[in-house]
C-alpha positions in Angstrom: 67.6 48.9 112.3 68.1 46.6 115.1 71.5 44.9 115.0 69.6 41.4 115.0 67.6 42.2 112.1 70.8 42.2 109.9 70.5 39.6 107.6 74.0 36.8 108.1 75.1 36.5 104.3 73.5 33.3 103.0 71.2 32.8 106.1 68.0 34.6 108.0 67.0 35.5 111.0 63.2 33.9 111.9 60.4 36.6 112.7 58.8 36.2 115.9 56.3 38.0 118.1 58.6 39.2 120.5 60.9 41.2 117.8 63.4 39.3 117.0 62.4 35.9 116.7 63.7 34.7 120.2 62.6 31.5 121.6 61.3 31.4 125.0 61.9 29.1 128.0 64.7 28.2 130.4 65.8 24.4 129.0 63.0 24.2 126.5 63.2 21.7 123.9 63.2 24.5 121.5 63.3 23.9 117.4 64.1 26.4 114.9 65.2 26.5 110.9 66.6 29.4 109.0 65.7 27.6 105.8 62.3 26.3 104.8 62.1 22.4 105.1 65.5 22.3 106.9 64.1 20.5 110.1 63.3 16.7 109.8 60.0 16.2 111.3 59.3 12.2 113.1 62.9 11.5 113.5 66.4 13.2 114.3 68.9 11.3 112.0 67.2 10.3 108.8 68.9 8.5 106.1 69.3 11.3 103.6 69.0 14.6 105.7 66.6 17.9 104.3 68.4 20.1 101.8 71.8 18.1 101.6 72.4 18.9 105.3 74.4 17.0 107.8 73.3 15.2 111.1 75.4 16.2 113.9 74.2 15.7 117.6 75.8 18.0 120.6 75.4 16.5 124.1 76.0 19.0 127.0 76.2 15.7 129.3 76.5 12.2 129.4 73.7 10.0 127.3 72.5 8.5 130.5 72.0 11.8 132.3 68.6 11.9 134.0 65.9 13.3 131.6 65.4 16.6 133.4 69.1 17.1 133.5 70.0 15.7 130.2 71.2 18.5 127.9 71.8 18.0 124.2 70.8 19.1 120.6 70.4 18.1 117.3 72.0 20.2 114.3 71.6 20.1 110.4 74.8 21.9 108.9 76.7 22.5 106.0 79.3 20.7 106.7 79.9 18.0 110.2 82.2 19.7 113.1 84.6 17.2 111.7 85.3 19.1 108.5 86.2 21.7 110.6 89.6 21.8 110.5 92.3 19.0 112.3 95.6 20.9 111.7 95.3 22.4 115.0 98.7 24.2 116.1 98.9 25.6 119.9 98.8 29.2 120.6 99.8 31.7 123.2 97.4 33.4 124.6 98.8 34.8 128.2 95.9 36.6 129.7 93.0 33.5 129.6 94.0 31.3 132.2 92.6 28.1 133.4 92.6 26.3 136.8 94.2 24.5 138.6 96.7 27.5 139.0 98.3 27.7 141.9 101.9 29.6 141.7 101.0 32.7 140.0 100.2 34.6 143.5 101.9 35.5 146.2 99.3 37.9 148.0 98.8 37.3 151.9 95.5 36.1 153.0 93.3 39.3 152.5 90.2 41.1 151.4 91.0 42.6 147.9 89.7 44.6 145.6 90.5 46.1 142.0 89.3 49.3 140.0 87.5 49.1 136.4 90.5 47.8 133.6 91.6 50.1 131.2 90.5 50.2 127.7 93.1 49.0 125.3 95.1 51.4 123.1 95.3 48.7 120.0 92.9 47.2 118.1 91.7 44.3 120.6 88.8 42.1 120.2 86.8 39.8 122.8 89.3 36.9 123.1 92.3 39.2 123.2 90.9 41.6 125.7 90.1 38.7 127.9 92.2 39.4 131.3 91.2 36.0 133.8 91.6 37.9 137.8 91.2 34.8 139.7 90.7 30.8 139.1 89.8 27.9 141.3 89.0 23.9 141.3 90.3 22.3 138.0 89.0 22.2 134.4 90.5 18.7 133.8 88.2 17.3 136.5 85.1 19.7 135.6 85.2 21.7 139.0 85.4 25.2 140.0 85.4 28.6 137.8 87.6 31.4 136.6 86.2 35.0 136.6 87.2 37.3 134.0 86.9 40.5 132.8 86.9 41.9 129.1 87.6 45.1 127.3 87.8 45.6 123.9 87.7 47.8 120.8 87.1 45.7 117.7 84.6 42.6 116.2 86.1 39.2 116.4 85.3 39.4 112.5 86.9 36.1 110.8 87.9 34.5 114.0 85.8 31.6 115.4 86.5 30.2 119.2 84.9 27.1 121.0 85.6 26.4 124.7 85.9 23.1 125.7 87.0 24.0 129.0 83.5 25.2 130.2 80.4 27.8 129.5 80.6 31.2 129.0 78.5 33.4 131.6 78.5 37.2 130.1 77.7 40.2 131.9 78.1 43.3 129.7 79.2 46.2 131.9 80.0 48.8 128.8 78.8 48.6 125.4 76.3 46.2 124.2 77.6 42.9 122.1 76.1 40.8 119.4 77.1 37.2 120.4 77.1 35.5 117.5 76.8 31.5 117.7 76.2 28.7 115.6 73.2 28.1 116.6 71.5 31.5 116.0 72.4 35.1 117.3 71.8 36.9 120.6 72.0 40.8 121.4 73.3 41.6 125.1 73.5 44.6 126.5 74.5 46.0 130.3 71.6 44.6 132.3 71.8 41.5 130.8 73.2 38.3 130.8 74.0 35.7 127.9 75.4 32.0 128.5 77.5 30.6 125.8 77.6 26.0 126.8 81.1 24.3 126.0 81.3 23.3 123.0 79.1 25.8 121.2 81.3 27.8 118.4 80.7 31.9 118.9 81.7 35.3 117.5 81.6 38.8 120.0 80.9 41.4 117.8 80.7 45.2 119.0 77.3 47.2 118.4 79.5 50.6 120.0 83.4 51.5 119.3 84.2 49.6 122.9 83.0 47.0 125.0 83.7 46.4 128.7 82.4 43.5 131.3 82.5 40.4 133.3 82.7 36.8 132.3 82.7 33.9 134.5 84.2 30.4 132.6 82.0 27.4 134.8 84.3 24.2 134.2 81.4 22.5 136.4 77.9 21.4 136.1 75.9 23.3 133.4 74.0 26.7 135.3 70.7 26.2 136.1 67.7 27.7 138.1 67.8 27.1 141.6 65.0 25.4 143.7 62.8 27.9 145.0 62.2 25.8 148.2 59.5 27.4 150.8 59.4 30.2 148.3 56.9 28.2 146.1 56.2 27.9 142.3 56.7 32.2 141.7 59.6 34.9 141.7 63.0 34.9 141.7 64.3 34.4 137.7 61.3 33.0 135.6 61.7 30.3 132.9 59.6 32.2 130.6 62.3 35.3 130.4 65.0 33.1 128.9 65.6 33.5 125.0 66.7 31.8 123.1 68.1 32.3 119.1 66.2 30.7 115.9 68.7 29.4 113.6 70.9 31.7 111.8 73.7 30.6 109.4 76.9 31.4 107.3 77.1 29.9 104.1 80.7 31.3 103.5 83.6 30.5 101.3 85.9 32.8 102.9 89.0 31.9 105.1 88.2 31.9 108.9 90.8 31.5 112.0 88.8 29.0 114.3 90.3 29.0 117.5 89.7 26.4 120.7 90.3 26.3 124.2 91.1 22.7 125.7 92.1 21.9 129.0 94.1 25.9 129.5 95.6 25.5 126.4 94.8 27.4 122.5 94.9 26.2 119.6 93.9 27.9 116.1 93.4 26.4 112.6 92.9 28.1 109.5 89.5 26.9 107.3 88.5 27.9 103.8 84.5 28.6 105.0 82.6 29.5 108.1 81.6 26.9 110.6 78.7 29.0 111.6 77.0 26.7 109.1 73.9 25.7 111.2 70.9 25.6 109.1 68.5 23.7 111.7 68.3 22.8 114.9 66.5 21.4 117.6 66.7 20.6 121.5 67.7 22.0 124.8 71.1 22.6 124.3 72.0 26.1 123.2 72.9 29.4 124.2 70.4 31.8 125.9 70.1 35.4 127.3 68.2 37.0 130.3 67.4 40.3 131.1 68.5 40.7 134.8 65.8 43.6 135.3 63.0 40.6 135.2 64.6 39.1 138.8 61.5 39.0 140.9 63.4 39.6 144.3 61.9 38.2 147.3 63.1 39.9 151.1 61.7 40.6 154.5 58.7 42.1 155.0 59.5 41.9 159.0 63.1 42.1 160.5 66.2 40.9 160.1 68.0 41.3 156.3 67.6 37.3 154.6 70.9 35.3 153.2 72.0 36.7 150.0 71.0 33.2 148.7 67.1 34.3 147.6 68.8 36.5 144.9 70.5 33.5 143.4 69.3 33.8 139.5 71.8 30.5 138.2 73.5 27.9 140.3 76.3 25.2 139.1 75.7 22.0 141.6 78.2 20.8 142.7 78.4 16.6 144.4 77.7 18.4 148.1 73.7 18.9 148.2 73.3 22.6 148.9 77.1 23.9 148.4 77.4 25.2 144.7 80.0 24.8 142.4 79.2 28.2 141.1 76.1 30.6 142.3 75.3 33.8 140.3 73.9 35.7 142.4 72.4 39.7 141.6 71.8 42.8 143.9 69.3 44.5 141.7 66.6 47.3 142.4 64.4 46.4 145.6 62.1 47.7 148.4 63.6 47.7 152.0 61.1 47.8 154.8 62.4 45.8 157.4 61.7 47.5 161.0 64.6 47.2 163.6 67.0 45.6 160.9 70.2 47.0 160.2 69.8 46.6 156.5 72.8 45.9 154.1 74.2 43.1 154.4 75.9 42.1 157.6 79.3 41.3 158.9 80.5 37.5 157.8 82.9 35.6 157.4 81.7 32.6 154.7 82.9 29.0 154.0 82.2 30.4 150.4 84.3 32.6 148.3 82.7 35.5 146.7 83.6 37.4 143.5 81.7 40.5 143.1 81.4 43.2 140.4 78.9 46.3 139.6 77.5 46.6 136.2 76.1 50.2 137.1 75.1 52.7 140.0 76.3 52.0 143.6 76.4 49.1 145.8 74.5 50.1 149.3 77.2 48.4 151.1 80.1 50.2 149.7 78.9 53.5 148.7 82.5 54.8 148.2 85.5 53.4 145.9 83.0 50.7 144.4 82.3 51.9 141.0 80.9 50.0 137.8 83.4 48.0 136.4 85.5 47.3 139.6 85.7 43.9 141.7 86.3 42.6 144.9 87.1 39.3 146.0 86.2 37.9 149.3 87.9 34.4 150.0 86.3 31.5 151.8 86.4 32.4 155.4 87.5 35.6 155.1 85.7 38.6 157.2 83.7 41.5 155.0 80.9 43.5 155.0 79.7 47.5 155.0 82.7 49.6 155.1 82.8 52.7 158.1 80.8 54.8 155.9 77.9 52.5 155.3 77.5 50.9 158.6 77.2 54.7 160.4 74.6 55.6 158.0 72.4 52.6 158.1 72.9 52.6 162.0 71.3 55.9 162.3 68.8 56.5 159.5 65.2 56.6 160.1 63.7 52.9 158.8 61.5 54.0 156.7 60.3 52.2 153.3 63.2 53.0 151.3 63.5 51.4 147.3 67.2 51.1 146.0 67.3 52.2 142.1 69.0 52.4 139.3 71.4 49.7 140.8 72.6 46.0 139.8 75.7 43.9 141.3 76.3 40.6 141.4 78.5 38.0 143.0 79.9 34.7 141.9 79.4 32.4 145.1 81.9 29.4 144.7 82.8 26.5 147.5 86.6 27.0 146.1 88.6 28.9 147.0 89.8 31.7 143.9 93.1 32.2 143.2 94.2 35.7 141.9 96.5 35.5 138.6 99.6 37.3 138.1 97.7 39.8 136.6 95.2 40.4 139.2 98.4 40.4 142.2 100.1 43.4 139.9 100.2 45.9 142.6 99.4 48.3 140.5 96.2 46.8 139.5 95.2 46.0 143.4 93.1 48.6 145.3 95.7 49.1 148.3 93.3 51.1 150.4 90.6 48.8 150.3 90.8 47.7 153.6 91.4 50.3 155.0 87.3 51.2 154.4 87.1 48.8 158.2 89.3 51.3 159.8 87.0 53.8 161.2 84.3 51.1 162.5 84.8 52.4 166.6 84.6 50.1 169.6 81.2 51.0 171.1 81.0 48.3 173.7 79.9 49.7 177.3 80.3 46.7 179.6 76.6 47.3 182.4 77.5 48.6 185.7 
């Protein structure tokens, strides 16, 4: 049995034609009911709601956005958000951290990178396995990102978080999860993605004894697909591969630790029932999943090795046309056939700051001491590129048509500059050697005459 054909006490999961009842369409008005009847049809807030349900609206952005960016959904629960506890008391929690932060370290101007963390030795679930490496803009002011990384060993079980602070961007590196969220329930595994907006309640539980991967908090603009410019209508990530969960629900008298993250801080409550308690709902505001393997990459068919930017699957805008607040960009399997084309990527040095991980086989660029579950970090302006190894071989290698498999990295492209945490700048943590990957690169110069 699948794990999303379990049945949530007091709730259902919709069939569908695809399996498991997923939905369809990158910001689709989508509609769904786990109950028969449970969706008003004509209107969205009728006087006496289906089935003793409540009205309950959640806006992603302002009321006045523009139509194709507006974002927002109705729900039919149990019981209104309100009801959902308001003794709040503020928790630590010392490993999520939130921008601005600043004055947690004190590492020179450098290229850095980190091995895979360890897996913990106590029982540790999603939240508490959460280990933020770097930060940047400023959550109050809805700019910027933080990139984390997970590892855990246990289901959130009765514990409930919302983040207020930004959406959730999961990339699986290790064990598969079942995201479950109030508005229905979503299976990732490595490969894939899942996006979890602000505001939406959630649960990570484990389909395997442990879980490892990558999570990158956007405090700005909700992800969305880029413009594919001179590209045209096809390729790239296609609508039509975003899912999207039918309603699912908890009808639960059992007590529940609800936890939220607002503005850095936590804060937990105890309630007496679930609040996964959505029975209906309907709109374009909701969280979705994408299997990365369905990236139509486009690249040169000539010369010369194009800007990462064509393999761009999400982007965060940002009030600068064409400079993201956040890209998520992919290095997946692809073709290279480019003639007279050193082909990895070249030398830079970028206005943008780059945050790069591998969810499995090897990056071409850094064949050696880049294995799944590591990062690096390349800061705006920085230098980078192939290390000595890389740049011999694909100096001297005979061009022909050559496909790169059974590979997938991917980069989180921000205008800010990120800001390692204390717990990233633990020299123990920090690949110390890294750079030294530049060392053997000879002068070959030979001035004419």
């Amino acid at each position: 049995m699948n794990a999303e054909d379990r049945i949530i006490p007091g709730g259902r999961i919709a069939d569908g034609a695809n399996g498991f009842g997923y939905m369809p369409g990158f910001g689709n008005a989508h509609s769904s009911q786990a109950e028969p009847g449970a969706l008003p049809i004509g209107r969205n807030s009728p006087q006496r709601p289906p089935l003793g349900l409540y009205t309950e609206q959640l806006s992603g952005t302002a009321f006045t956005a523009p139509r194709a960016l507006n974002r927002r959904s109705w729900l039919y629960r149990i019981r209104p958000s309100v009801r959902h506890g308001n003794q709040f008391k503020e928790i630590e929690n010392a490993y999520w951290k939130t921008a601005p932060l600043r004055d947690e370290s004190d590492l020179p101007a450098m290229q850095l990178r980190w091995s895979p963390i360890e897996m913990p030795d106590k029982e540790t679930d999603f939240v508490a396995g959460m280990r933020t490496m770097t930060t940047c803009g400023d959550a109050w002011t809805h700019s910027g990102i933080a990139a984390h990384v997970y590892a855990c060993n246990a289901s959130m079980k009765q514990r409930v978080m919302m983040n207020c602070d930004g959406e959730l961007l999961l990339l699986p590196e290790d064990g598969a999860l079942r995201l479950v969220t109030e508005l229905g329930i979503l299976l990732v595994s490595p490969g894939e993605i899942a996006v979890v907006p602000r505001g939406v309640k959630f649960r990570v539980e484990l389909i395997a004894d442990s879980a490892r991967g990558y999570v990158c908090e956007n405090y700005g603009a909700a992800l969305n697909l880029p413009e594919r410019g001179p590209i045209g209508s096809n390729s790239l990530a296609d609508a039509r591969d975003f899912l999207y969960p039918p309603a699912a629900y908890e009808d639960l008298e059992t007590p529940v630790t609800y936890q939220i993250k607002w503005l850095g801080k936590f804060y937990e409550t105890a309630l007496p029932h679930s609040p996964m308690d959505v029975v209906a709902w309907h709109g374009n505001y909701a969280p979705y999943k994408y299997d990365l393997r369905r990236f139509a990459t486009i690249g040169s068919i000539s010369f010369d090795h194009p800007d990462p930017s064509i393999f761009t699957v999400l982007t965060s805008a940002s009030d600068t046309p064409g400079t993201a607040n956040v890209d998520f960009v992919i290095f997946p399997e692809r073709w290279l056939v480019m003639e007279d084309t050193f082909r990895p990527p070249w030398y830079h040095t970028n206005v943008m700051s780059e945050f790069m991980g591998l969810v499995y086989g090897v990056y071409d660029a850094k064949p050696g001491g880049f294995s799944p579950g590591a990062m690096s970090l390349h800061n705006a302006m920085l230098p980078h590129g192939p290390d000595a190894a890389a740049f011999d071989h694909a100096s001297n290698k005979d061009l022909t048509p050559e496909k790169l498999a059974g590979t997938m990295a991917f980069m989180f492209e921000t205008r800010f500059v990120q800001n390692p945490t204390a717990f990233a700048s633990d020299p123990a943590r920090i690949d110390l050697d890294y750079t030294n990957c530049w060392d053997d690169l000879p002068k070959k110069f030979k001035a004419p005459g």
